[in-house]
ZAKEPA-960198 format. One record per residue (C-alpha): residue number from 0; residue in one letter; x, y, z. Coordinates in nm, 2 decimals, always signed. Layout:
# ZAKEPA-960198
+-----+---+--------+--------+--------+
:   k : r :     px :     py :     pz :
+-----+---+--------+--------+--------+
: NUM : A :      X :      Y :      Z :
...
+-----+---+--------+--------+--------+
//
This chain:
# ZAKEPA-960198
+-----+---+--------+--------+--------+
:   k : r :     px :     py :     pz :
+-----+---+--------+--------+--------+
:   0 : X :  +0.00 :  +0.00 :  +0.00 :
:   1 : X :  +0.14 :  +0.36 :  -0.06 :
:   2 : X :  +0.20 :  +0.59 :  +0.23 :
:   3 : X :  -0.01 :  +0.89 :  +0.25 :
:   4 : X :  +0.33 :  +1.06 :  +0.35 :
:   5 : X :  +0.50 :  +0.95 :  +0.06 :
:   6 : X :  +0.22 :  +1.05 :  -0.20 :
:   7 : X :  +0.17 :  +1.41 :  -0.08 :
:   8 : X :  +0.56 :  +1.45 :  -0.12 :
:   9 : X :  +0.55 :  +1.31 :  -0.43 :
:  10 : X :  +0.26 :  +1.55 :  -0.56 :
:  11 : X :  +0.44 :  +1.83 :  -0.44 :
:  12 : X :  +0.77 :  +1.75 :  -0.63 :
:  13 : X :  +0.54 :  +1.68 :  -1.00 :
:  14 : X :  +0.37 :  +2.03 :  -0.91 :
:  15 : X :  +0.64 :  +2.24 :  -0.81 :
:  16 : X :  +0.92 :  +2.04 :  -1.09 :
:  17 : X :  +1.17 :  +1.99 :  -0.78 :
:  18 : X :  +1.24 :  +1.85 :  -0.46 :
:  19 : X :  +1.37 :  +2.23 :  -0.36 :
:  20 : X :  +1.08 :  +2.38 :  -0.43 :
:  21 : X :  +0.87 :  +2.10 :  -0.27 :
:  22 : X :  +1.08 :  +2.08 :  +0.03 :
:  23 : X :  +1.07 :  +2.50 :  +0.06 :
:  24 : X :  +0.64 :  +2.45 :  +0.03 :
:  25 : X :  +0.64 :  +2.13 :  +0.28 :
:  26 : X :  +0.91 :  +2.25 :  +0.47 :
:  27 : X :  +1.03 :  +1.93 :  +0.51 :
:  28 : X :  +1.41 :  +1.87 :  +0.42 :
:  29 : X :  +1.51 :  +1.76 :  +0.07 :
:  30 : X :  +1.63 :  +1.43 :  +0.18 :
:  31 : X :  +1.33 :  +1.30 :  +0.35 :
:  32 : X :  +1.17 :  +1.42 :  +0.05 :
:  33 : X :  +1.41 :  +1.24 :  -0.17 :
:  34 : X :  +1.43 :  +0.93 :  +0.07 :
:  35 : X :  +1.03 :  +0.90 :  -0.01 :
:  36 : X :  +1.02 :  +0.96 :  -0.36 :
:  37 : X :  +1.29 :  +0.63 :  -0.39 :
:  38 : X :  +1.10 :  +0.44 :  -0.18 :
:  39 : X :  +0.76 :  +0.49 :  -0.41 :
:  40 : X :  +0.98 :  +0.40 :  -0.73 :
:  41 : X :  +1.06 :  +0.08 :  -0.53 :
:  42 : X :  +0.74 :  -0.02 :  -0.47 :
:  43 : X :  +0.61 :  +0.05 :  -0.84 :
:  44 : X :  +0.93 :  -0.08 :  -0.99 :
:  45 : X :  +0.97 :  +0.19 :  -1.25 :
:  46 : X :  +1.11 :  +0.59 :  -1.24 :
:  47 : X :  +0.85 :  +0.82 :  -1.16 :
:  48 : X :  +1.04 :  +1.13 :  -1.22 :
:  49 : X :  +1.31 :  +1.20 :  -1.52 :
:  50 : X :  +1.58 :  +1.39 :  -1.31 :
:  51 : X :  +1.73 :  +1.64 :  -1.54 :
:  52 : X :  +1.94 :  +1.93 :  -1.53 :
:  53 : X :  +1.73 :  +2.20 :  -1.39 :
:  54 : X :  +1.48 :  +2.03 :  -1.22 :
:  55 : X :  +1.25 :  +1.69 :  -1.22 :
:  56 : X :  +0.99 :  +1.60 :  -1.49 :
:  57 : X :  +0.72 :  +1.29 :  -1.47 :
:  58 : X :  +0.77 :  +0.97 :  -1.66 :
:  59 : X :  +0.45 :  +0.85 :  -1.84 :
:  60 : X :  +0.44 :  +0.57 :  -1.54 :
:  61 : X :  +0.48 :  +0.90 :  -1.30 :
:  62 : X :  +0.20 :  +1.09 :  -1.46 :
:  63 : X :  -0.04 :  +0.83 :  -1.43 :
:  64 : X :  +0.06 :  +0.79 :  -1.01 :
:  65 : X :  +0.00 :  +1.14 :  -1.03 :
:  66 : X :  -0.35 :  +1.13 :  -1.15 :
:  67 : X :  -0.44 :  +0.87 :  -0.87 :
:  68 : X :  -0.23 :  +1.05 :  -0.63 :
:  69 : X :  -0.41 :  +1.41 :  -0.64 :
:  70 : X :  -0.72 :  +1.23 :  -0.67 :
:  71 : X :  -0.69 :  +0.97 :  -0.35 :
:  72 : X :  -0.54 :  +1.29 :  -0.13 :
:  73 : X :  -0.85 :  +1.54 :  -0.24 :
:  74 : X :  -1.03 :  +1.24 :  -0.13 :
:  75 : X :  -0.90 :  +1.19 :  +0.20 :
:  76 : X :  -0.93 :  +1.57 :  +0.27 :
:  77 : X :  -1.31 :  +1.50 :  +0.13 :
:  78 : X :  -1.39 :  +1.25 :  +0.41 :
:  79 : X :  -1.16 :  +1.41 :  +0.69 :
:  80 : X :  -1.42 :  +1.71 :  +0.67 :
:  81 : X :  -1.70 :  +1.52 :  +0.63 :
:  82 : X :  -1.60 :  +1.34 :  +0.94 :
:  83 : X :  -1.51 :  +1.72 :  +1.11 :
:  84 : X :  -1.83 :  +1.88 :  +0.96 :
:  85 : X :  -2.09 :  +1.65 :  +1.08 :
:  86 : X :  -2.26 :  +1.89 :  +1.31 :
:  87 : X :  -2.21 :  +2.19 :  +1.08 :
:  88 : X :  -2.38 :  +2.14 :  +0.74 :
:  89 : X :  -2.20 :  +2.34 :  +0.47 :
:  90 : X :  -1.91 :  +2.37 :  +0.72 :
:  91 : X :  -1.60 :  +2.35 :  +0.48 :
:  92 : X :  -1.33 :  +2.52 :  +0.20 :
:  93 : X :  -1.44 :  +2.60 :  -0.16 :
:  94 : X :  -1.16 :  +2.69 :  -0.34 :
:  95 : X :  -1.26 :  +2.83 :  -0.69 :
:  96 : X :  -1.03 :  +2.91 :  -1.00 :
:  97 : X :  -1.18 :  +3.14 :  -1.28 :
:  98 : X :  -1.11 :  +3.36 :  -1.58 :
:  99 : X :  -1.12 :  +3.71 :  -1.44 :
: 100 : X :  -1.44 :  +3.83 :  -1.61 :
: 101 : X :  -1.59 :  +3.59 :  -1.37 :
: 102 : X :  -1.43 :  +3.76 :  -1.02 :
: 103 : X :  -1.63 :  +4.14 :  -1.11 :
: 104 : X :  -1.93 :  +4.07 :  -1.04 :
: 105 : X :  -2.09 :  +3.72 :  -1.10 :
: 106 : X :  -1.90 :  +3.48 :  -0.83 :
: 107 : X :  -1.88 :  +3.77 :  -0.57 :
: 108 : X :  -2.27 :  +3.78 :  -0.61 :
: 109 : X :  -2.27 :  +3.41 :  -0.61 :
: 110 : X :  -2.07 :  +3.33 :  -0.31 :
: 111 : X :  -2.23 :  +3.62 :  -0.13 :
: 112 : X :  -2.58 :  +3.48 :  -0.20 :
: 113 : X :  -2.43 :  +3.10 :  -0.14 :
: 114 : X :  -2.24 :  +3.27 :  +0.23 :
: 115 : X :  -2.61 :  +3.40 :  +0.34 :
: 116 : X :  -2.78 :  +3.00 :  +0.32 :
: 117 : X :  -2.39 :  +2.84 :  +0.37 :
: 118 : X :  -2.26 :  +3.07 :  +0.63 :
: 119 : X :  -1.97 :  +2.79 :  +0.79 :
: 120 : X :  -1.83 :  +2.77 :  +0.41 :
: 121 : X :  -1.53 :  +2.94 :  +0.35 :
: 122 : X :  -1.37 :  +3.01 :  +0.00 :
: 123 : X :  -1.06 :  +3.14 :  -0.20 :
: 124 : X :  -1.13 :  +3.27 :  -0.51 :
: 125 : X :  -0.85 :  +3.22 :  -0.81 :
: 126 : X :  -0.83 :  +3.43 :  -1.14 :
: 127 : X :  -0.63 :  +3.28 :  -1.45 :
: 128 : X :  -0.63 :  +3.20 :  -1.77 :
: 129 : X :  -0.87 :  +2.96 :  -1.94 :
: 130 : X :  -0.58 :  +2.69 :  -1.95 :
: 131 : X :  -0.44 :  +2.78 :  -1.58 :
: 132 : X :  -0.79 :  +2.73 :  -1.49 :
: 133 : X :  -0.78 :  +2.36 :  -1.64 :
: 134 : X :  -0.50 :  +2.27 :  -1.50 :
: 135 : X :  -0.56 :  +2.44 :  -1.14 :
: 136 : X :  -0.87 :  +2.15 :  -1.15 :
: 137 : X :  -0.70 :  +1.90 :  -1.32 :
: 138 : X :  -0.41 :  +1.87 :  -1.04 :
: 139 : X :  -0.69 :  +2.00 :  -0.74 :
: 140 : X :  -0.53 :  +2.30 :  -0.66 :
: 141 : X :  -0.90 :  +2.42 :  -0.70 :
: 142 : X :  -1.21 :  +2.23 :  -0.61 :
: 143 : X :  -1.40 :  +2.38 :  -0.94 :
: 144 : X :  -1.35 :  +2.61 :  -1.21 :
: 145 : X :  -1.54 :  +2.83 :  -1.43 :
: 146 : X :  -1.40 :  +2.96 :  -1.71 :
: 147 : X :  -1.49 :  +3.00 :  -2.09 :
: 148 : X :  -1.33 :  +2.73 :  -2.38 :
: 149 : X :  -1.33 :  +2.67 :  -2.71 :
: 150 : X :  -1.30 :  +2.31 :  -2.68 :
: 151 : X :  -1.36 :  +2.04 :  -2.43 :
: 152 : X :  -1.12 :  +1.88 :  -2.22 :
: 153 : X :  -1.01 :  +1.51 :  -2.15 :
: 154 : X :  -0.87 :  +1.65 :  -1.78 :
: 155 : X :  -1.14 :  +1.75 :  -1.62 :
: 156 : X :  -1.53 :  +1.65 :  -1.59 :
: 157 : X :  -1.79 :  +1.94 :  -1.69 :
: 158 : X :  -2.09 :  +2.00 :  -1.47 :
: 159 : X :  -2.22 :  +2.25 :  -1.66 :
: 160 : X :  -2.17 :  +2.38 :  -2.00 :
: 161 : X :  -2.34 :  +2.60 :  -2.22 :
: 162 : X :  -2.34 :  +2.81 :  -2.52 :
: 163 : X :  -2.19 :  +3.19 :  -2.48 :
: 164 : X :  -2.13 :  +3.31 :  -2.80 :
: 165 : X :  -1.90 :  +3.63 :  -2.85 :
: 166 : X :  -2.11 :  +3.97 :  -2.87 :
: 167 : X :  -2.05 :  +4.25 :  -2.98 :
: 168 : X :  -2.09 :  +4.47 :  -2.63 :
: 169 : X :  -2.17 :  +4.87 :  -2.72 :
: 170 : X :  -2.37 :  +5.15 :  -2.52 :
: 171 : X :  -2.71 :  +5.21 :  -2.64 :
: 172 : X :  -2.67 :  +5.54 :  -2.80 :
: 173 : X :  -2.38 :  +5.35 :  -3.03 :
: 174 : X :  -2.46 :  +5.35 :  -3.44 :
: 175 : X :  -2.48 :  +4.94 :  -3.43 :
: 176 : X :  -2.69 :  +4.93 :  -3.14 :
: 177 : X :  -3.02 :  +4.99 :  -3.33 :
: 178 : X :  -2.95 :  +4.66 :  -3.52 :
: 179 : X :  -3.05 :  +4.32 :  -3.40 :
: 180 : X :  -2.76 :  +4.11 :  -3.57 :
: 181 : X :  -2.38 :  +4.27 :  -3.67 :
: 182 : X :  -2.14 :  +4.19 :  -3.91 :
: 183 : X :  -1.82 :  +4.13 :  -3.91 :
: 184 : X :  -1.70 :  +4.40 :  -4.13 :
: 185 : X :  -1.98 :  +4.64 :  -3.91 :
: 186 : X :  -1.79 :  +4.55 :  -3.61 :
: 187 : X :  -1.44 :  +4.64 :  -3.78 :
: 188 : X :  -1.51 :  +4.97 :  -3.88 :
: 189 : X :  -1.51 :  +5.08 :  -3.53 :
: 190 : X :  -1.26 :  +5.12 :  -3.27 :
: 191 : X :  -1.27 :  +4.81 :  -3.09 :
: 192 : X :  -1.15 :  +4.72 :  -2.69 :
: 193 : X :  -1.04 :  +4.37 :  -2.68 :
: 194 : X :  -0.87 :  +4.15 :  -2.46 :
: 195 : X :  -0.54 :  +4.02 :  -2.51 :
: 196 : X :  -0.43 :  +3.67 :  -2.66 :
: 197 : X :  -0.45 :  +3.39 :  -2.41 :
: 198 : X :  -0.84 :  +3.46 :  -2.44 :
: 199 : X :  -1.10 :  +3.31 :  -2.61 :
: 200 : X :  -1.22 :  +3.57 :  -2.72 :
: 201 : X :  -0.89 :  +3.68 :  -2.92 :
: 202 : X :  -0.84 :  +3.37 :  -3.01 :
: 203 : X :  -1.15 :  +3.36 :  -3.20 :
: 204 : X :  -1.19 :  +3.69 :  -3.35 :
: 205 : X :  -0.78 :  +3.65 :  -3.46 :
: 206 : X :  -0.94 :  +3.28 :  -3.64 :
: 207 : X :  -1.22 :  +3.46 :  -3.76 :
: 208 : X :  -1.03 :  +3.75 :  -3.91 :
: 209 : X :  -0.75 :  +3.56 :  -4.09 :
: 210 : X :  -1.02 :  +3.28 :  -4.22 :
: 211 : X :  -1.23 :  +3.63 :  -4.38 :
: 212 : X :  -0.86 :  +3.83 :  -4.48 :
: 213 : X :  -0.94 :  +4.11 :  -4.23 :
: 214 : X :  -0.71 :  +4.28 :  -4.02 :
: 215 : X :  -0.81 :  +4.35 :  -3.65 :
: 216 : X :  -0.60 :  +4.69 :  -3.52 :
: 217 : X :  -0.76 :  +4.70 :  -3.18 :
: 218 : X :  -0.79 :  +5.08 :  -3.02 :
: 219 : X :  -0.72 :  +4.91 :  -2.66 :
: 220 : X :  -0.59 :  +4.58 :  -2.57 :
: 221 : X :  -0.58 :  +4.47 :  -2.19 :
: 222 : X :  -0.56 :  +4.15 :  -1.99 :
: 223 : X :  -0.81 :  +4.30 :  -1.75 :
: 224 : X :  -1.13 :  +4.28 :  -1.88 :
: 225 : X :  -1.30 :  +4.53 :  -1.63 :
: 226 : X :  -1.07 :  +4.85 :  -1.77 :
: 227 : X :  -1.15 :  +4.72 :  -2.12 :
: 228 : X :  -1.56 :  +4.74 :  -2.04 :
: 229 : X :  -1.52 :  +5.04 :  -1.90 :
: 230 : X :  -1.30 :  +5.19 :  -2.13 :
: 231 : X :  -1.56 :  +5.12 :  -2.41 :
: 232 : X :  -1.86 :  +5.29 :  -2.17 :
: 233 : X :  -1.68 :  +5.63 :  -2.15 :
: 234 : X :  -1.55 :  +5.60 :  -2.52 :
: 235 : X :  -1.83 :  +5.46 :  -2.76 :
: 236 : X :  -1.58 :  +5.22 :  -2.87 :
: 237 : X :  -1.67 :  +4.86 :  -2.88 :
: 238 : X :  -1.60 :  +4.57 :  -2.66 :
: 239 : X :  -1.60 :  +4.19 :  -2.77 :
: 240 : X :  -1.75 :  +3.92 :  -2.49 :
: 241 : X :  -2.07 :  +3.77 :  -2.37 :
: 242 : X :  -2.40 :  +3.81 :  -2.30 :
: 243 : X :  -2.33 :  +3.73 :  -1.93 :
: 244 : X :  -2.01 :  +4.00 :  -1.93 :
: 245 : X :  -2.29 :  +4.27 :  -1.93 :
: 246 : X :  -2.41 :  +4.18 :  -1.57 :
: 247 : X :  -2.06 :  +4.26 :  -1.48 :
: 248 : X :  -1.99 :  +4.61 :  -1.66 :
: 249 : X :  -2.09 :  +4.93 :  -1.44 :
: 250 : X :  -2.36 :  +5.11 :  -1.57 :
: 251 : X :  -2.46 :  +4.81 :  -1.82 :
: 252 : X :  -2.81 :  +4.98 :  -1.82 :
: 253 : X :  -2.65 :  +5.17 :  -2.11 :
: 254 : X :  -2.52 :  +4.89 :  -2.29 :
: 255 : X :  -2.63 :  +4.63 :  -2.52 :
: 256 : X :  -2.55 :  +4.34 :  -2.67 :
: 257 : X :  -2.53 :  +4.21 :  -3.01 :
: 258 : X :  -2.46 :  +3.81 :  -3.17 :
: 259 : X :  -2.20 :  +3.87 :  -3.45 :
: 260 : X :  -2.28 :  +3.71 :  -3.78 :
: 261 : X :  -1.99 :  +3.48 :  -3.81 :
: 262 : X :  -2.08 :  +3.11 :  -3.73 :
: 263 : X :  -1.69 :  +3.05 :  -3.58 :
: 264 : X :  -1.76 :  +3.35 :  -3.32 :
: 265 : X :  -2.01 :  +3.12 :  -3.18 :
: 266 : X :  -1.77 :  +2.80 :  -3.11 :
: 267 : X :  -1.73 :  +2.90 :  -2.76 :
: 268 : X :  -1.88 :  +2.77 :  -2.41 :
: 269 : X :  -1.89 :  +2.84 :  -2.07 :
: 270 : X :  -1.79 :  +2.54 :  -1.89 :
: 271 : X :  -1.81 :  +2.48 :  -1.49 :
: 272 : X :  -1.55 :  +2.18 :  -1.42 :
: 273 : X :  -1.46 :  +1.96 :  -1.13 :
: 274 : X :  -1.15 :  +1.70 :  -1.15 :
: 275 : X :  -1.22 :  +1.35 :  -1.33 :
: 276 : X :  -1.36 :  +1.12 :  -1.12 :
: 277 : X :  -1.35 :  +1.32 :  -0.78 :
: 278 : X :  -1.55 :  +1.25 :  -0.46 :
: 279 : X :  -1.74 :  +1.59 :  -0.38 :
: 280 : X :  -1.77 :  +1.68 :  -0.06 :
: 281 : X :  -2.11 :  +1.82 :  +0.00 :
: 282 : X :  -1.95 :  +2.14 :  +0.05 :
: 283 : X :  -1.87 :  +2.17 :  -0.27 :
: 284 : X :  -2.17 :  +1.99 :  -0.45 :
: 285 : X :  -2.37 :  +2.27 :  -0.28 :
: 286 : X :  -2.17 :  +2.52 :  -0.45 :
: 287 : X :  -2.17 :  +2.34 :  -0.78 :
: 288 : X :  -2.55 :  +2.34 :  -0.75 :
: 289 : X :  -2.59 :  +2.68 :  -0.69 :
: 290 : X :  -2.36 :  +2.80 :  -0.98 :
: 291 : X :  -2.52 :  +2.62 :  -1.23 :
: 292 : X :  -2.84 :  +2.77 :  -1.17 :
: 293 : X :  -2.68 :  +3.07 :  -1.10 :
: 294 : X :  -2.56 :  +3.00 :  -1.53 :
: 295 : X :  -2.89 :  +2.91 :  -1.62 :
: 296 : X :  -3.10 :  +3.24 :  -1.47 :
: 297 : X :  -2.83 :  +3.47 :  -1.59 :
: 298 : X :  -2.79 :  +3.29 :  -1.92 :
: 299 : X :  -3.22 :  +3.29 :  -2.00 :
: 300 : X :  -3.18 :  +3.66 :  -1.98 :
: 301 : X :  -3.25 :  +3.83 :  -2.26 :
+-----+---+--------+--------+--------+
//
């Protein structure tokens, strides 16, 4: 049987790519570390980790310990506070990654609303990319995430997932606004606020663009979507996101939104995602519950 000792140490060292950097988060001396991490390539009779230069990297044998290993420890913590919580329902962490549209307005209204029925629940709150998202859940670093994707993922397992085309987001006194649909060349010939690459939303238009031989020269580019929204309320200019980005924009009374005729601009989701095979504990089924019908009222809206 493995040692619960010798997986966490092990975890830590495929996370971190080192037994420094492990030993400096365990605080637990290199050698015990190192002393462990034999003892599990021992028992499997293979290397776990290739040891190179700079560093240690999993083997295809270590990687698959590593999906078990992440798993059997979240687990563990699971019961533990099932055990500890027994005469506090809700009692319990949440810890959620997210794309940072997400942190504005949406999960602070969630987890406020979710705090008021769930007061013993506790949470940390994560903003990353789409992918650092993925992985955060993948390697349970976080307990959910919510981000938007373009495609779906062998890593983690989707408990919600629905359609959230890219809109073209403007204030109601802009010249586009008085039309139901847009165009992509419509869209161009305005200034335009967008978000950087890394995001979906790039991604897309920058597909979108080169498939149609159009050239995107955005007037403002950010990796923080709130100064881009805003930016575009005090301008005129135009913002690309979601339906559900308008909820989070100040002042979105003045602003509308508007599909884009372009079928690729569509090929995107919002996805809520646990790790693959992953005992909940009901702390965090309650949560999951609540966000997805959280996505569901906000995504009816017209």
């Amino acid at each position: 049987m493995l040692h619960g000792i010798a997986l966490t140490y092990f975890v830590e060292v495929a996370r971190t790519g080192s037994l420094a950097a492990a030993s400096e988060t365990l605080h637990v001396a290199v050698s015990a570390i190192s002393r462990q991490i034999a003892k599990l390539e021992r028992s499997v009779g293979t290397p776990l980790f290739e040891r190179l230069p700079r560093g240690m990297a999993l083997t295809p044998s270590g990687e698959l310990l590593a999906q078990h290993a992440r798993r059997a420890l979240l687990d563990g913590d699971t019961v533990l506070g099932e055990i500890a919580s027994a005469q506090a329902i809700g009692a319990g962490m949440a810890r959620i990654g997210c794309t940072e549209g997400f942190t504005r307005d949406f999960l602070p209204r969630v987890l406020a609303t979710h705090h008021a029925h769930h007061p013993h629940t506790r949470f940390v709150l994560r903003a990353g990319t789409p992918q650092q998202v993925e992985q955060w859940v993948a390697h349970g670093e976080v307990d959910l995430g919510l981000s938007f994707s373009t495609t779906s993922s062998p890593l983690v397992a989707v408990e919600f997932s629905a359609a959230a085309p890219i809109c073209a987001l403007m204030r109601a006194d802009h010249a586009l606004a008085a039309r139901q649909v847009v165009t992509l060349d419509a869209v161009l010939a305005y200034p335009i606020a967008i978000l950087e690459r890394g995001s979906t939303v790039r991604e897309l238009m920058d597909w979108c663009c080169a498939i149609r031989g159009r050239h995107l020269e955005p007037l403002l580019t950010s990796n923080n979507s709130s100064a881009m929204h805003q930016f575009a309320t005090l301008s005129g200019a135009l913002t690309l996101g979601s339906r559900v980005g308008l909820d989070d924009i100040a002042g979105a009374s003045s602003m509308v939104a508007r599909p884009i005729d372009e079928p690729l601009l569509m090929e995107r989701y919002v996805r809520l995602s646990v790790m693959k095979e992953r005992r909940l504990a009901p702390t965090i089924g309650a949560l999951v519950a609540a966000l997805r019908e959280a996505l569901t009222a906000t995504l009816a809206m017209p």
